[in-house]
SEPADO-362683 format. One record per residue (C-alpha): residue in one letter; z, x, y. Coordinates in steps of 0.02 Angstrom, whole numbers, plus 50000, padded with zeros to 5 digits. Example, Ala and Ser with C-alpha at 12.3 -4.5 7.8 and 13.67 -1.06 7.14 Angstrom:
residues 2
ATOM	a	50390	50615	49775
ATOM	s	50357	50684	49947
***
This chain:
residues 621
ATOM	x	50112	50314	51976
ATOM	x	50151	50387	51823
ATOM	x	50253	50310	51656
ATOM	x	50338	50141	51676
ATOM	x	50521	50148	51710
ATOM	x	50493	50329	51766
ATOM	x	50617	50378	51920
ATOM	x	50530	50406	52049
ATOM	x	50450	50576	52094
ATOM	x	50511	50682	52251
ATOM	x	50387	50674	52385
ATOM	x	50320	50879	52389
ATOM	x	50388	50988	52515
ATOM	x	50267	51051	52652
ATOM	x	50180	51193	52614
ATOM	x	50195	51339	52748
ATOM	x	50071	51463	52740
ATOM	x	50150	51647	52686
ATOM	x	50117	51729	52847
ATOM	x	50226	51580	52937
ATOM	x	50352	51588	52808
ATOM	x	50385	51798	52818
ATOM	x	50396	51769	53007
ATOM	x	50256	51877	53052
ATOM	x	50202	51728	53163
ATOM	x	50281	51578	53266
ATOM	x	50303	51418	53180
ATOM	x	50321	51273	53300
ATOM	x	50315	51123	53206
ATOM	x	50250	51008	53367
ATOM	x	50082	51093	53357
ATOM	x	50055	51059	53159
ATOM	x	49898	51011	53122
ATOM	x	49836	51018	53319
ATOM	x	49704	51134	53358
ATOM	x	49749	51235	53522
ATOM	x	49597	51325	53609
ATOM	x	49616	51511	53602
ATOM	x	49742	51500	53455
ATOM	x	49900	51614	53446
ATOM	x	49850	51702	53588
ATOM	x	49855	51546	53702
ATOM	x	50024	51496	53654
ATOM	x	50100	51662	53673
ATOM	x	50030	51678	53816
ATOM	x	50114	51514	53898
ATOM	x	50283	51567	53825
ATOM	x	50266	51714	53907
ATOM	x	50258	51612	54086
ATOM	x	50392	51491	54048
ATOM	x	50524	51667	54016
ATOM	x	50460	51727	54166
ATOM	x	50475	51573	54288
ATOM	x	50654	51577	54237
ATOM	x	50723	51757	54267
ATOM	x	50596	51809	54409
ATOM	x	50583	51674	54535
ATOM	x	50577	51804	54690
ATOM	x	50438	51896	54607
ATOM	x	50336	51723	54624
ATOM	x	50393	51648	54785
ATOM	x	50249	51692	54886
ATOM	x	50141	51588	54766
ATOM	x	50275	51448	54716
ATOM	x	50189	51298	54774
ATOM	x	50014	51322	54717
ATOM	x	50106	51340	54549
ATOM	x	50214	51219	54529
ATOM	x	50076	51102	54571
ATOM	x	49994	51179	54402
ATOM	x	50158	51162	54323
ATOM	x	50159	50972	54358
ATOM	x	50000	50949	54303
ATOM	x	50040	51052	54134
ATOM	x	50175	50966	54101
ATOM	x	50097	50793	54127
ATOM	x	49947	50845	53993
ATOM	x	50098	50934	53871
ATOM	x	50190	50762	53875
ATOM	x	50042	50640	53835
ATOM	x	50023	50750	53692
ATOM	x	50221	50773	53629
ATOM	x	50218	50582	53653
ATOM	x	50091	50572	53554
ATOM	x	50138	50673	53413
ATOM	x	50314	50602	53414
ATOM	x	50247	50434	53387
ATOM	x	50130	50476	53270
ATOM	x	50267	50563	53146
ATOM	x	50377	50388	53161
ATOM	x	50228	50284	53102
ATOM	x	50211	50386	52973
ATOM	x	50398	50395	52941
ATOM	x	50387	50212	52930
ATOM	x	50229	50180	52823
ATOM	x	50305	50327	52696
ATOM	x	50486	50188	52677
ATOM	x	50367	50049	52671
ATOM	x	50267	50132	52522
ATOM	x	50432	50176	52440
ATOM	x	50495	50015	52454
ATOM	x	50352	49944	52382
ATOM	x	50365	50075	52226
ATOM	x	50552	50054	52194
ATOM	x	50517	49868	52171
ATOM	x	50372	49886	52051
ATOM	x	50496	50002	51963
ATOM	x	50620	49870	51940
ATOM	x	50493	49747	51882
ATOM	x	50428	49846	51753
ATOM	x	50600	49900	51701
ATOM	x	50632	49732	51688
ATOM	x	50488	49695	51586
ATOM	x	50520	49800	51470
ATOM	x	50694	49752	51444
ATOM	x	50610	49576	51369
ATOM	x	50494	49657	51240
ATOM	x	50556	49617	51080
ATOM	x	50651	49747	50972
ATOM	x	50555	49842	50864
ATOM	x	50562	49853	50696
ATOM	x	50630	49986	50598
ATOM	x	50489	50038	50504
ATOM	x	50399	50026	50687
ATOM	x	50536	50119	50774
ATOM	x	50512	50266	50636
ATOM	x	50307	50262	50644
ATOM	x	50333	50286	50820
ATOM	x	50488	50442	50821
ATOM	x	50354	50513	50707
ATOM	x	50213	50537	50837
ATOM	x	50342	50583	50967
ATOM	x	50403	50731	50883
ATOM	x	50364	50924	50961
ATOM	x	50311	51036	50823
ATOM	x	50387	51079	50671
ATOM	x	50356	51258	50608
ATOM	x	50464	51345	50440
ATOM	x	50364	51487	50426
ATOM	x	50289	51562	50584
ATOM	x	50279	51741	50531
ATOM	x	50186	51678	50362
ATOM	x	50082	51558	50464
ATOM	x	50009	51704	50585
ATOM	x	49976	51819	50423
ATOM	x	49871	51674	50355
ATOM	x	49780	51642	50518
ATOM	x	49727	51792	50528
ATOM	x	49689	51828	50353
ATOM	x	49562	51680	50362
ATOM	x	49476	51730	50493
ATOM	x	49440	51889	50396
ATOM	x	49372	51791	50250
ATOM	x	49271	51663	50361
ATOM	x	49100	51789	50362
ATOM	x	49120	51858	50174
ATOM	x	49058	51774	50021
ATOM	x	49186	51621	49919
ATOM	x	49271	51684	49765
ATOM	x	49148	51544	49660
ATOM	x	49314	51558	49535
ATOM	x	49423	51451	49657
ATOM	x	49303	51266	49601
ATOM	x	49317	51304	49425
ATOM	x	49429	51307	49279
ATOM	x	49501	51476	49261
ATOM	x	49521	51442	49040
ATOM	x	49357	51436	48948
ATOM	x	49444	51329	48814
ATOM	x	49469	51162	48920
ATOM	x	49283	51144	48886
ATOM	x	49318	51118	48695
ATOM	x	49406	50968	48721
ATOM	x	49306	50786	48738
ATOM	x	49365	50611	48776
ATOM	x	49351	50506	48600
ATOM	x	49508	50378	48607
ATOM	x	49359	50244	48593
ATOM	x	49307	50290	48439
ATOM	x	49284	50172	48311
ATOM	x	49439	50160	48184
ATOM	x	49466	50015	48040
ATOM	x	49571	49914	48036
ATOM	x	49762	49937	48052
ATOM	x	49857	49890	47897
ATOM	x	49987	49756	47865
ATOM	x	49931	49646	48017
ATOM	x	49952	49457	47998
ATOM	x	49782	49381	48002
ATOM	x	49858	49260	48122
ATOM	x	49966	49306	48275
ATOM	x	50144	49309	48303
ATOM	x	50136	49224	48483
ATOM	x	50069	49273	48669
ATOM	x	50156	49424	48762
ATOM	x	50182	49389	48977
ATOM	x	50179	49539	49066
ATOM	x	50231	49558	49269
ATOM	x	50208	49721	49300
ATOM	x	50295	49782	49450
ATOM	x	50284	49932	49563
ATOM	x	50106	49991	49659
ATOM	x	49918	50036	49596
ATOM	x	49984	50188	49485
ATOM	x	50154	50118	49407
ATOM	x	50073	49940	49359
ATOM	x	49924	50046	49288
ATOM	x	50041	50098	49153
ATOM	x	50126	49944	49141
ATOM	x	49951	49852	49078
ATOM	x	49929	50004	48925
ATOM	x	50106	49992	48873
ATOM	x	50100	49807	48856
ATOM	x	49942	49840	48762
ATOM	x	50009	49948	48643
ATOM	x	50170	49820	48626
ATOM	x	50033	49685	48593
ATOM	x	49971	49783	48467
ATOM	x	50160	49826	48403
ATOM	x	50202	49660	48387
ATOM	x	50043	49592	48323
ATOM	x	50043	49466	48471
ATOM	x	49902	49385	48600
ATOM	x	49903	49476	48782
ATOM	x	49894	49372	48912
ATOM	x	49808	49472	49074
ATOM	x	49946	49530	49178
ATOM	x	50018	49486	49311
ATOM	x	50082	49583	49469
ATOM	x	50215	49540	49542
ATOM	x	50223	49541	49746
ATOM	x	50328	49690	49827
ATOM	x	50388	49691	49991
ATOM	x	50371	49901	49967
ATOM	x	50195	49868	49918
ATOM	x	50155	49722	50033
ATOM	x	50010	49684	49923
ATOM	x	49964	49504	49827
ATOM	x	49823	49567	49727
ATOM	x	49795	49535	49540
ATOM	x	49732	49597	49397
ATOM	x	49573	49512	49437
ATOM	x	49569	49595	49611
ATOM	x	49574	49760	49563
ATOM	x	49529	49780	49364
ATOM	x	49355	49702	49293
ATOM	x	49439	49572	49176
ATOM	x	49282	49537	49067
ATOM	x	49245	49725	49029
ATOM	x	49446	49749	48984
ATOM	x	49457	49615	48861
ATOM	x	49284	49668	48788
ATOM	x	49332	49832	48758
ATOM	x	49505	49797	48692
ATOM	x	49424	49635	48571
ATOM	x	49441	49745	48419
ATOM	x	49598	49788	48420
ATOM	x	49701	49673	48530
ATOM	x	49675	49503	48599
ATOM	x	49693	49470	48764
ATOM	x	49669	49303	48851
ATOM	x	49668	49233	49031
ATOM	x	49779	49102	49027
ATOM	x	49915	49047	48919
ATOM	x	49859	48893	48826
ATOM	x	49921	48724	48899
ATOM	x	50077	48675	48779
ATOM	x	50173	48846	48830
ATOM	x	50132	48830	49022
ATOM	x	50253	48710	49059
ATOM	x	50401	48793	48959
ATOM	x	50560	48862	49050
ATOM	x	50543	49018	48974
ATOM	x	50709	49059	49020
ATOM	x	50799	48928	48979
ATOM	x	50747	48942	48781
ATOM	x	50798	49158	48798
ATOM	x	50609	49227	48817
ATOM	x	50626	49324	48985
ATOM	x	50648	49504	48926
ATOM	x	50710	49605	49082
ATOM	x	50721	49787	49111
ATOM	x	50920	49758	49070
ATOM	x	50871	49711	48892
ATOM	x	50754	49875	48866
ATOM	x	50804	50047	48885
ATOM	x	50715	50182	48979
ATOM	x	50572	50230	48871
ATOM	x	50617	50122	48729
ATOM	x	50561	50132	48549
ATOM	x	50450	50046	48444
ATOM	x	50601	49990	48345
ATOM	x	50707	49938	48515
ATOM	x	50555	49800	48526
ATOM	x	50555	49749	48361
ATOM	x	50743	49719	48358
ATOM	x	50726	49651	48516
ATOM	x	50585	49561	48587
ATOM	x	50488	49512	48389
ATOM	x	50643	49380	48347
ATOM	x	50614	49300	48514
ATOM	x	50410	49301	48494
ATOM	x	50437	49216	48291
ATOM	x	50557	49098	48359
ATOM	x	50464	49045	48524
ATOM	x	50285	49095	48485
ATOM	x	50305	49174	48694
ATOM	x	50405	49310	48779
ATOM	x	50393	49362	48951
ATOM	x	50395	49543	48995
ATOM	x	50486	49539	49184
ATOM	x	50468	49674	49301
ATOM	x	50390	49788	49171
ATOM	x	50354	49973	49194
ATOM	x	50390	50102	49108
ATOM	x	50481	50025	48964
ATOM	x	50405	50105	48815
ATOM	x	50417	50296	48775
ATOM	x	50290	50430	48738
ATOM	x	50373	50487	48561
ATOM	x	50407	50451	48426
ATOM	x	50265	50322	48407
ATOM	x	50114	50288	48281
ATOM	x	49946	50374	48309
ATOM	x	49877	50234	48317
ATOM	x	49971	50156	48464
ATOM	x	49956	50322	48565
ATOM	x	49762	50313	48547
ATOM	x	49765	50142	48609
ATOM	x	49871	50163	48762
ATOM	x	49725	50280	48795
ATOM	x	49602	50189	48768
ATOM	x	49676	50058	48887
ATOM	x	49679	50178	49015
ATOM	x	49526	50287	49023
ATOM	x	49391	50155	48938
ATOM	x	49454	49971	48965
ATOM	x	49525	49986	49164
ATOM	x	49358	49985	49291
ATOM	x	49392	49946	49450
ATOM	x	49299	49797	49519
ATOM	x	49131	49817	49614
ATOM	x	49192	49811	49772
ATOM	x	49309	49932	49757
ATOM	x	49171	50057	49666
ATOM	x	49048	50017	49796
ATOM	x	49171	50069	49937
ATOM	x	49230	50211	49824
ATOM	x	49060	50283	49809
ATOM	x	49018	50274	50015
ATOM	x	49184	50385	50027
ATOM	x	49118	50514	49893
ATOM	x	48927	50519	49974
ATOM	x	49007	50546	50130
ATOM	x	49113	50705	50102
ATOM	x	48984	50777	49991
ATOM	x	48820	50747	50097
ATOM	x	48766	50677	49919
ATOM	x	48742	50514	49857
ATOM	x	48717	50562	49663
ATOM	x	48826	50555	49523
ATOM	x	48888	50751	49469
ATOM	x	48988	50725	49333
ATOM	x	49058	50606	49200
ATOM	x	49204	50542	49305
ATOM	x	49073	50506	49444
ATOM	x	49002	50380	49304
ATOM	x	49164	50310	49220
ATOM	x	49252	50268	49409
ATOM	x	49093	50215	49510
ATOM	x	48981	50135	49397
ATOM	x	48806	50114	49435
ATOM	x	48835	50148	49651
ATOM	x	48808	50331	49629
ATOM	x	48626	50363	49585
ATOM	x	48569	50484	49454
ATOM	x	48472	50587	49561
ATOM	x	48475	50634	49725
ATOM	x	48364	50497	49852
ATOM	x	48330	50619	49975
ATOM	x	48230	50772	49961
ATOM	x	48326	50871	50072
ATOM	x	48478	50824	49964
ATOM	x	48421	50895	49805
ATOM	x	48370	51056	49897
ATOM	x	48526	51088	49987
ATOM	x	48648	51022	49847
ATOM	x	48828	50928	49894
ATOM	x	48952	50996	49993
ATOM	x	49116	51037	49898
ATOM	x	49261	50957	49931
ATOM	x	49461	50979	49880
ATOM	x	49568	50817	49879
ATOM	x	49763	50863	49920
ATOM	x	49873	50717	49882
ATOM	x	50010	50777	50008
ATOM	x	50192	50676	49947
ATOM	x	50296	50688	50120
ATOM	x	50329	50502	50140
ATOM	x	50491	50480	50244
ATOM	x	50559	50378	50104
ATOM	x	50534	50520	50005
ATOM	x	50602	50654	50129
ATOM	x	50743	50548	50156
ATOM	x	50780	50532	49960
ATOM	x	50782	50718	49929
ATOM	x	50906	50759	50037
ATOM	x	50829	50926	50093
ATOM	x	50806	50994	50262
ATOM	x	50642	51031	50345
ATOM	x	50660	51145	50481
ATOM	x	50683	50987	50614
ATOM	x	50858	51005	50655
ATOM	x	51006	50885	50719
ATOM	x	50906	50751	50767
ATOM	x	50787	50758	50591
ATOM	x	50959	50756	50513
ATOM	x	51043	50617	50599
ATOM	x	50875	50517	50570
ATOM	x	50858	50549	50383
ATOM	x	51034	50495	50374
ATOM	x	51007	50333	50461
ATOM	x	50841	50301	50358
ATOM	x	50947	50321	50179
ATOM	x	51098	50220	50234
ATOM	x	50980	50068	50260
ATOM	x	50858	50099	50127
ATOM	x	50959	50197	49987
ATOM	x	51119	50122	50004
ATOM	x	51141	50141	49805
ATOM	x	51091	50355	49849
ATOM	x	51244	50329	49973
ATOM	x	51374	50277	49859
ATOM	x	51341	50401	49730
ATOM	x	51343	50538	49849
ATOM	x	51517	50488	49866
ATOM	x	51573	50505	49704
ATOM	x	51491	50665	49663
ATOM	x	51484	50846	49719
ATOM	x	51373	50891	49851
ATOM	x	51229	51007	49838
ATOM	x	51176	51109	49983
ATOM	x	51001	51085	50056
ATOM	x	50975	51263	50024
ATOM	x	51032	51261	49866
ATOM	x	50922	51090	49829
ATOM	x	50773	51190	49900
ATOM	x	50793	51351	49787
ATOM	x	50809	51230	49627
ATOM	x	50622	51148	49679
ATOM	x	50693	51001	49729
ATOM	x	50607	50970	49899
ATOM	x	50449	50904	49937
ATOM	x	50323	51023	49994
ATOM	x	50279	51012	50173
ATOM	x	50103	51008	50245
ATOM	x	50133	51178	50339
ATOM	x	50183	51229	50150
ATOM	x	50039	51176	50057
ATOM	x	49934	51235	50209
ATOM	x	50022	51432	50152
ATOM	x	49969	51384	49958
ATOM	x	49808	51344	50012
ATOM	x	49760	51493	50092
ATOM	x	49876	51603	49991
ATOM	x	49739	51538	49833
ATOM	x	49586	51586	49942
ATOM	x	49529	51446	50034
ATOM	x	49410	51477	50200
ATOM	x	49447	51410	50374
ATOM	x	49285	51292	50356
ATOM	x	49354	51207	50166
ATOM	x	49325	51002	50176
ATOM	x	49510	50925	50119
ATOM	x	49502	50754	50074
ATOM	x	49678	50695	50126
ATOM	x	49761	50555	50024
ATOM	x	49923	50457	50026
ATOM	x	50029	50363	50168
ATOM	x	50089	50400	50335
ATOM	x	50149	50589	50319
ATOM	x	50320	50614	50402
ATOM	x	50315	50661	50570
ATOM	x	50121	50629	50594
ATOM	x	50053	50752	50716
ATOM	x	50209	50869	50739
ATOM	x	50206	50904	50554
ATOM	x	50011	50913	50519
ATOM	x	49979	51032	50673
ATOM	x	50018	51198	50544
ATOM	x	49893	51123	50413
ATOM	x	49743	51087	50520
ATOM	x	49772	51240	50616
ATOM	x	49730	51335	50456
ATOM	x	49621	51203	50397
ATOM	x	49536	51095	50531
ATOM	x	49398	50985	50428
ATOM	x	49525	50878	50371
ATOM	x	49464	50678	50315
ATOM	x	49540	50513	50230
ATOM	x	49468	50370	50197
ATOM	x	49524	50298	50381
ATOM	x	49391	50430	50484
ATOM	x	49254	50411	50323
ATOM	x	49241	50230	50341
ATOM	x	49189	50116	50455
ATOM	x	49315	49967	50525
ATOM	x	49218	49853	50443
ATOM	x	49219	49939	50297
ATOM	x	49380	49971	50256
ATOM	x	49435	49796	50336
ATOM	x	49439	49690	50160
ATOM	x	49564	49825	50113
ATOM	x	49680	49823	50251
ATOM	x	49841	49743	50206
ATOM	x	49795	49752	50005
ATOM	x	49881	49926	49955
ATOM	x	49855	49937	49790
ATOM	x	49669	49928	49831
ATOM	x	49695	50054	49974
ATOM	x	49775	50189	49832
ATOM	x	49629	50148	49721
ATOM	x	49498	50228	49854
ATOM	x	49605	50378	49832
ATOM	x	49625	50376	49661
ATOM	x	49430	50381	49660
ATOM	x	49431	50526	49785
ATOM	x	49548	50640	49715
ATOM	x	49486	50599	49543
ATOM	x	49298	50673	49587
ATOM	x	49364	50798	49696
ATOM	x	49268	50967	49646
ATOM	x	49447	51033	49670
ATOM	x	49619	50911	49680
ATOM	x	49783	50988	49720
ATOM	x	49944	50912	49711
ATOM	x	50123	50928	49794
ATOM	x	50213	50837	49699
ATOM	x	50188	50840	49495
ATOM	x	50312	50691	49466
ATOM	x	50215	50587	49573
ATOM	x	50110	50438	49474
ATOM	x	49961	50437	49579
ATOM	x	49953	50649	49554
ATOM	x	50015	50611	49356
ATOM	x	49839	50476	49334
ATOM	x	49705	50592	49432
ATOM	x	49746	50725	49350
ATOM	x	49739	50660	49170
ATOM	x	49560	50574	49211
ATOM	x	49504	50741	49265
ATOM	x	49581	50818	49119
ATOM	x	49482	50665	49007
ATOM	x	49305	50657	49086
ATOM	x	49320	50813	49177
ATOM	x	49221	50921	49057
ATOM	x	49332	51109	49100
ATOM	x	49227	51093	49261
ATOM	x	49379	50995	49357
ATOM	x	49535	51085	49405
ATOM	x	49674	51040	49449
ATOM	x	49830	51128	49589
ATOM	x	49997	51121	49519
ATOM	x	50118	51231	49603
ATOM	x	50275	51268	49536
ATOM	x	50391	51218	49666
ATOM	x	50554	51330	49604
ATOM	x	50433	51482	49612
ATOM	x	50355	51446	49788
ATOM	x	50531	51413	49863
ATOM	x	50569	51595	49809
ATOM	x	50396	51663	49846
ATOM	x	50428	51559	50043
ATOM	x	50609	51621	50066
ATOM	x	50544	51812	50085
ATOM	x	50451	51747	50237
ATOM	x	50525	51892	50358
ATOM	x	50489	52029	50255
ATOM	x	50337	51984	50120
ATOM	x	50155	52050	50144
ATOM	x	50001	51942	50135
ATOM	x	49948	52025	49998
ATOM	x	50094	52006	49902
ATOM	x	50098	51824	49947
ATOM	x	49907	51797	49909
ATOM	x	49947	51872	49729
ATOM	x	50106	51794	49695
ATOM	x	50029	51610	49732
ATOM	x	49857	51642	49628
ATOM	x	49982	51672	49495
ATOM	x	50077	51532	49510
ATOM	x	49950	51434	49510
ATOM	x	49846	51509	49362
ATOM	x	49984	51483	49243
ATOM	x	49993	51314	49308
ATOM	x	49841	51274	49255
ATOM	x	49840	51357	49063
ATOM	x	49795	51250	48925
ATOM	x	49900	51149	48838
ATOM	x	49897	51023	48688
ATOM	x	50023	50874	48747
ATOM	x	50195	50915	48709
ATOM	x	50332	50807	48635
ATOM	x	50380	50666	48737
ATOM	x	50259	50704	48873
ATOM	x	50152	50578	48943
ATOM	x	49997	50534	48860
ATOM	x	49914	50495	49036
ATOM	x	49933	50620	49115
ATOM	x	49926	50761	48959
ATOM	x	49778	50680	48870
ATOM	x	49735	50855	48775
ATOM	x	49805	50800	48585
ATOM	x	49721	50713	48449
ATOM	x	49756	50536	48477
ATOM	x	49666	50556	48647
ATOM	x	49524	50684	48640
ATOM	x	49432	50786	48500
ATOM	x	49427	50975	48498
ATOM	x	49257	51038	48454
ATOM	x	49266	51210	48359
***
């Protein structure tokens, strides 16, 4: 019957053959679907002695009564069978009422029901306008080029250049921040107190919470309690340190240099901590504070109260100035004393084997994020004879929080307008007011300046701009993309062996992480990170910022890493009417080769993501 609620569809007109309907025959509706013996003919013929009866009645007199006895007895067989007929079309006029009856009710019940169903949820109500959505294409004319210019490169040879780091020099550079050191001067031989951190935010922004807190410890000469996260209705996730970090192997490694404890010992427990001034909150630290902002303003509270307790801490401590020795520490913290916990390895290392076809370790960051669940050589023979499949992670940033917060268009007109709008005036009410009091930038304008979040159909283009065949496996991480289907459709069109973690793992695999997010973006963390290839949209983004410092750590110059520029792919994108393939394919391997130069960490940068300097790694000559 069709959707519930649906109006009811028109019954279909008879269909009338096309020699009836161009008159080249007589239609009399009576004999429909009656067989008459000797067809056309027959009837013709009869109409031809009903004319004649009428105008010629002297021409037939001699033979009147011998034929109106046939008449009668035509007639009598003719009305049995109009009878007939007649009565058969009003039964069926009455069964087809009775059946629409019948339908108009259940019509009105379902209508009905779903009247009751309970309102959905926002966040529902936008998960489902995203699957509902027709196709969004920017760039068709750019799209077609690179259709067709992959199916030219699907039979010849891959460029081996596009899995490997383009700069010999990357190789030169190897992880050492756990190297032994003596040690530091002018501590007290006993501590100043115990340091509480709850580290707010998801997997990637409480990740460097813990090694800022580390190096504060360290600072302040003061006990580390493990830290805490705090719950998130963003995140949606109760997990602890303890659920995703192995706590025995972090406090081992750290034991030389900082002391960190499970629990606070029992005469501090019980203390209001804010009541005697020891809850430090993000409104008593700047932005990237200074080592001296924490020793004017958290060390008098530690000496006086032996506890402070770090609230809702993040990013509260900058990248420069600070001691050597501090810097090395924060990475140590983060590339040597954070291991995820077994069962997040163990899960880790089924999505890996999967996507490769491999189950053995390839490289140092296969050791350092898996552990001992990725064998050291191949268990199968036909594995070690055929090799692993390569792979390319894309972290792909095109939330609808962050659509909504850029304040771009995306080629979806009114109604992706009018719904953006909605989404920031209840989620970004803060974005609202502001936009008030300040002068408006154009979407255009917003776009030209690199502003916007690349689109899948966009990093589809960069893709296959770089080289990438038709067949390449893309490991797809991150949340719900914006849109869903109607937004994807460009990407898999160009690239159709697209996974995630979702179509690698079975339900009951992946069921002790449903609900737990932070464990959910540590799979991916683990994917991208021992990607042969990862690429990134979005360079600002923390998950994009971690990856690709591990890879830049443990990856050995055999690990690189996709940064487009997005200021010089909005101008590359905006010739899309006019520019050549060619031109585009060499204008994006550009990009993206000077994206991915080599660089010692610059001032102020962050240490976890830029690893390259000496505090981190050691350059071999």
């Amino acid at each position: 019957m069709g959707k519930q609620g649906s109006p009811r569809s028109p019954r279909p007109e008879p269909q009338i053959d096309d020699d009836l309907s161009s008159g080249t025959k007589d239609y009399d509706p009576s004999n429909v679907g009656r067989r008459m013996p000797g067809g056309d003919n027959h009837l013709n013929s009869k109409m031809l002695l009903l004319h004649g009866l009428r105008n010629d009645s002297v021409k037939y007199t001699t033979c009147k009564g011998s034929f109106v006895g046939k008449k009668h007895l035509w007639l009598r067989k003719d009305v049995r069978s109009i009878i007939f007929v007649f009565a058969l079309m009003g039964f069926l006029l009455l069964l087809d009422s009775f059946l629409v009856s019948i339908f108009d009710s259940m019509v009105l019940q379902n209508s009905s029901a779903i009247r009751k169903l309970p309102v959905l949820k926002e966040e529902d109500r936008n998960a489902y306008l995203m699957k509902e959505k027709a196709p969004v294409q920017m760039y068709d004319r750019l799209l077609k080029l690179a259709k067709g210019a992959l199916a030219e490169k699907e039979f010849k040879p891959e460029l081996s250049t596009l899995w490997k780091e383009p700069y010999r020099q990357v190789a030169a550079w190897k992880p050492c921040a756990d190297r032994k050191v003596s040690p530091s001067l002018g501590k007290y031989k006993k501590g100043n107190g115990y340091i509480v951190v709850s580290a707010n935010g998801g997997l990637n922004q409480q990740r460097v919470a813990i090694c800022n807190a580390v190096a504060v410890a360290s600072l302040l000469n003061a006990t580390l309690v493990l830290p805490r996260f705090l719950y998130s209705n963003v995140w949606n996730d109760p997990s602890q340190f303890g659920d995703i970090y192995q706590e025995e192997h972090f406090m081992d490694v750290l034991k030389d240099e900082v002391k960190v404890v499970k629990e606070l010992p029992s005469h501090l427990k019980s203390l209001d901590l804010e009541a005697i001034g020891s809850l430090i909150t993000d409104a008593d630290l700047v932005k990237e504070a200074k080592p001296i902002d924490y020793i004017r303003v958290v060390l008098p509270l530690l000496l006086r109260n032996r506890i402070v307790h770090l609230l809702g801490y993040g990013n509260r401590l900058g990248f420069d100035p600070l001691p050597s020795e501090l810097q090395r520490l924060r990475c140590k913290c983060n590339f040597h004393a954070l291991k995820f916990v077994p069962e997040i390895q163990h899960v880790g290392s089924l999505l890996v084997r999967r996507i490769r076809k491999y189950d053995a370790a390839l490289s140092m960051l296969d050791k350092q994020l898996l552990g001992n669940f990725m064998h050291s050589s191949p268990s199968k023979e036909h594995d070690a004879a055929r090799g692993p499949s390569k792979y390319l992670a894309l972290h792909l940033r095109f939330e609808i929080d962050m659509v909504a917060y850029s304040l771009c268009e995306f080629g979806g007109g009114e109604s992706e307008k009018k719904e953006l709008q909605t989404y920031r005036e209840v989620h970004f009410p803060l974005l609202i007011e502001r936009l008030k009091n300040s002068k408006p930038v154009s979407p255009r304008e917003l776009r030209k300046l690199g502003r916007c979040p690349l689109t899948p159909e966009e990093a589809g283009l960069v893709l296959a701009g770089i080289g990438f065949k038709h067949g390449t496996y893309i490991y797809l991480a991150g949340s719900q993309i914006y849109g869903g289907n109607s937004r994807m459709n460009s990407f898999t069109s160009l690239y159709p062996n697209l996974v995630t973690k979702e179509t690698l793992l079975t339900p009951s695999e992946l069921a002790p992480f449903q609900n737990f997010s932070s464990k959910l973006a540590a799979l991916d963390f683990i994917a991208c990170a021992t990607a042969d290839v990862f690429a990134m949209t979005d360079s600002g983004s923390q998950l994009s910022s971690l990856v690709s410092g591990f890879r830049t750590y443990y990856g050995g110059g055999r690990a690189p890493t996709l940064r487009p520029n997005k200021k010089r792919l909005a101008a590359i994108l905006s010739e899309n009417s006019t520019i050549q393939w060619n031109s585009f394919e060499d204008r994006v391997k550009k990009m993206i080769e000077e994206g991915q130069r080599v660089h010692v960490r610059r001032f102020g940068r962050s240490i976890y993501r830029q690893p390259r300097c000496q505090q981190c790694m050691c350059k071999s000559h």
